[in-house]
C-alpha positions in Angstrom: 0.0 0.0 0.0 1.6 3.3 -1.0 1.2 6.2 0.8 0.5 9.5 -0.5 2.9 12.1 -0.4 0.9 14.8 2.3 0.3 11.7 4.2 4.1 10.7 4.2 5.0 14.4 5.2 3.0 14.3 7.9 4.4 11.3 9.8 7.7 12.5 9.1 6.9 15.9 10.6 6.2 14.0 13.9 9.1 11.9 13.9 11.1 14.8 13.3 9.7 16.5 16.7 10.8 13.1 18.5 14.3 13.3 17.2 15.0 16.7 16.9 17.3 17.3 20.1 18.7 14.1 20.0 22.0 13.5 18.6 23.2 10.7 16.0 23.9 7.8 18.5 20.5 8.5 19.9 18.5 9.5 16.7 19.8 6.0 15.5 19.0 3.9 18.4 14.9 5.6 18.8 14.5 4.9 15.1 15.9 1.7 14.9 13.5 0.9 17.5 10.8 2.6 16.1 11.1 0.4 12.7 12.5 -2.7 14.1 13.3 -5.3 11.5 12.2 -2.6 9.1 15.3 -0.5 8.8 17.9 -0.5 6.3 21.5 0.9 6.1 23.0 1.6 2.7 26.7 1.9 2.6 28.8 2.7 -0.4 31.8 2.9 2.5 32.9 6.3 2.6 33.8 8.1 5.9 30.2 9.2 6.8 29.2 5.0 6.3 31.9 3.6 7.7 31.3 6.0 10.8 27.4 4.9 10.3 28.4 0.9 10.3 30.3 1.7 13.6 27.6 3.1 15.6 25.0 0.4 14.3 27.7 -2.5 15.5 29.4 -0.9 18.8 25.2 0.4 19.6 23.7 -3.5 18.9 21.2 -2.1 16.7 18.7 -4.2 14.6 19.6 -2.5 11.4 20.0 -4.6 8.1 23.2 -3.4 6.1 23.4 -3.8 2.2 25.8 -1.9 -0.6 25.5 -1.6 -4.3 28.4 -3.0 -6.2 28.0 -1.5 -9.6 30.6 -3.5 -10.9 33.5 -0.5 -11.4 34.5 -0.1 -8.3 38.2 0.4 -7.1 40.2 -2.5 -5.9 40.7 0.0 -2.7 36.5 0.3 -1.9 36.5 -3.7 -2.1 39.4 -3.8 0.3 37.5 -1.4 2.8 34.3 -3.6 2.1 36.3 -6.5 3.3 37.9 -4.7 6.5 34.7 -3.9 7.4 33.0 -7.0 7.2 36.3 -8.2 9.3 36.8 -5.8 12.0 32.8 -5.6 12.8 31.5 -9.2 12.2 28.5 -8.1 10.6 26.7 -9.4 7.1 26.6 -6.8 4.5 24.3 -7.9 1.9 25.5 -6.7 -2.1 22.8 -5.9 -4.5 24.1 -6.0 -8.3 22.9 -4.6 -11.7 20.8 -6.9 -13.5 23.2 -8.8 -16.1 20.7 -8.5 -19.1 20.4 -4.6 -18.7 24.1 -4.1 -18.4 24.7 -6.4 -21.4 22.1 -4.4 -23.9 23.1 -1.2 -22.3 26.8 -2.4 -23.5 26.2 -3.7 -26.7 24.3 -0.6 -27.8 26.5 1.8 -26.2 29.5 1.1 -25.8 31.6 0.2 -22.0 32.1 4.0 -21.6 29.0 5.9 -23.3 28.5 7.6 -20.0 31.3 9.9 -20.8 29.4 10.9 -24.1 26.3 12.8 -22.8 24.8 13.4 -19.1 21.5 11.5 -20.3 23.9 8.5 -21.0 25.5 8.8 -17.8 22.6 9.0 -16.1 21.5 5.9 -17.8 24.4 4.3 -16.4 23.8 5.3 -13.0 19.7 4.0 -13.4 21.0 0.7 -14.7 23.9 -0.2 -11.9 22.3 1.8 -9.1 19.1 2.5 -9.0 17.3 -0.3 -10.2 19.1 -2.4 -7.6 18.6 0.2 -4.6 14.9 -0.2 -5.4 15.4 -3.9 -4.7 16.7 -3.4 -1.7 14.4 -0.8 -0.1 11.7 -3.0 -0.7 9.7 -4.2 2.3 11.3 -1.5 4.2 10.2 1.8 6.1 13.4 3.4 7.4 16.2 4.2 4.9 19.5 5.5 6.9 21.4 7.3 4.7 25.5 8.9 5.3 24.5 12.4 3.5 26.2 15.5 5.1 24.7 18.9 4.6 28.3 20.4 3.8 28.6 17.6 1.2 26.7 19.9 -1.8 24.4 22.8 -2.4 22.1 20.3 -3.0 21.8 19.1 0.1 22.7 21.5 3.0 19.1 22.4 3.2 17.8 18.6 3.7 15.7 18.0 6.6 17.4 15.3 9.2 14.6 12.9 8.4 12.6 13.0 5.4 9.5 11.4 3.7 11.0 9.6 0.0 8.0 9.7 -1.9 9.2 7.9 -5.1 10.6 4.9 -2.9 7.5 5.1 -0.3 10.0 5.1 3.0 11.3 7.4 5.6 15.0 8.9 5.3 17.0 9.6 8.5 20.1 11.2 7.5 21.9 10.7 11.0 25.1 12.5 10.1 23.7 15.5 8.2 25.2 18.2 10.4 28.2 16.6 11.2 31.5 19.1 9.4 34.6 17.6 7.9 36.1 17.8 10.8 33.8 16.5 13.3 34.0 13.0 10.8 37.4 12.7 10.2 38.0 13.2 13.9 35.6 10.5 14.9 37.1 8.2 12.1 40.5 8.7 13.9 39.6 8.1 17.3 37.8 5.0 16.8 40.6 3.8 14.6 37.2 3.0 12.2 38.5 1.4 8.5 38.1 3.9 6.0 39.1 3.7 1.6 42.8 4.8 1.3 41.6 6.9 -1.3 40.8 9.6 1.0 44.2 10.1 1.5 44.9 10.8 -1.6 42.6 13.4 -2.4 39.1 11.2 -3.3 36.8 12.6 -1.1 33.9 11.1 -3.2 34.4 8.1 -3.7 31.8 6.2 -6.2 32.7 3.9 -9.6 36.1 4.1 -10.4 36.0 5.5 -14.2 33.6 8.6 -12.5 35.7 9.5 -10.1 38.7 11.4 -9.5 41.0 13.0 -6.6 39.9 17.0 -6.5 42.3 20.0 -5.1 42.1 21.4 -1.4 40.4 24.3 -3.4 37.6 22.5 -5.3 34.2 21.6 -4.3 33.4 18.3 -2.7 31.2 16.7 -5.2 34.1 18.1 -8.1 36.0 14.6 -8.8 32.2 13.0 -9.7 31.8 12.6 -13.6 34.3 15.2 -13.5 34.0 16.4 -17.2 30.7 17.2 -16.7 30.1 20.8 -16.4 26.7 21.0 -14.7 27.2 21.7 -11.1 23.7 19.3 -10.2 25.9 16.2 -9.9 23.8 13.5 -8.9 23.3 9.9 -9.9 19.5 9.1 -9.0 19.7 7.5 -5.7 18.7 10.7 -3.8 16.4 13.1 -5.3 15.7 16.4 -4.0 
């Protein structure tokens, strides 16, 4: 049964009110409760997941965990995916592209087409990740999510906990006003695995032929499809 949107921003209003003053560790823990055995963690394992994964293990809390392995990854994000797994003792559950789609998209397009046109690159990003996000959300009414406000413009004015009306489930964005700083020094301190990458300058770290390494003066979401020149750099799995 789908919910209609006003309906969807109205429990989410109320949530919100519960939530408001609390901070990540307790935010997490009252939602988890909330939706027990109907929460859902998705971790591509950047800082802001890994620090995510660490506060759902050390915390106990009844939270699936899955990731989306496109299938261009780097060789570093499948190391961190295996330290984590390692270090945490927890099941992390991988959703793939389907192989049909992949193989027509191929055939007609070419391996790299998404560096042709943003409507090919988008097509890309539909086919690897969200088709199989929507797979994974199913049967499911909490989605936590790593976003940080300070990530892009597009999303410094998200709301801690939002209604997803296109996927029918609740967003809790536990880490949203959480600065650089405030992650990396949390990262640190609980000696949490994190990509290597990050130290060399990916601080968005997504399929490996869309990504890059950006200067200390360039915006966060810069080294994503980095020849593109729209400043909207999104691939589908969050719409605002």
């Amino acid at each position: 049964m789908f919910i209609e949107n006003s309906e969807g921003l109205g429990k989410s209003k109320a949530l919100l009110e519960k939530i408001l003053n609390l901070d990540s560790i307790e935010g997490l823990s009252f939602l988890c409760n909330e939706f027990e055995n109907e929460t859902i963690f998705s971790t591509s394992f950047g800082l802001e997941d890994q620090a995510i994964t660490h506060i759902l293990s050390c915390e106990n809390l009844n939270t699936s965990i899955f990731t989306i392995d496109t299938g261009r990854l780097f060789s570093e994000t499948y190391t961190t995916w295996s330290n984590t797994i390692k270090r945490y003792s927890i099941a992390i559950k991988a959703y793939y592209p389907e192989a049909e789609m992949i193989q027509n998209w191929v055939e007609k397009n070419g391996p790299n087409a998404f560096y042709e046109s943003i409507e090919q690159r988008k097509s890309c990003c539909e086919i690897r990740k969200v088709v199989p996000l929507k797979k994974a959300l199913l049967g499911k009414k909490l989605w936590i999510t790593g976003l940080r406000a300070e990530q892009s413009m597009n999303r410094n004015n998200l709301s801690i906990l939002e209604w997803d009306n296109s996927n029918q489930i609740f967003k809790y964005h536990p880490l949203l006003n959480w600065t650089g700083e405030m992650l990396n020094a949390f990262i640190l301190k609980n000696n949490i695995p994190y990509n290597p990458l990050h130290d060399k300058g990916y601080v968005s770290i997504g399929c490996a032929p869309c990504t890059r390494a950006i200067k200390s003066n360039e915006d966060f979401r810069t080294g994503r499809w980095w020849w593109e020149k729209n400043t909207n750099k999104e691939c589908g799995l969050h719409k605002h």
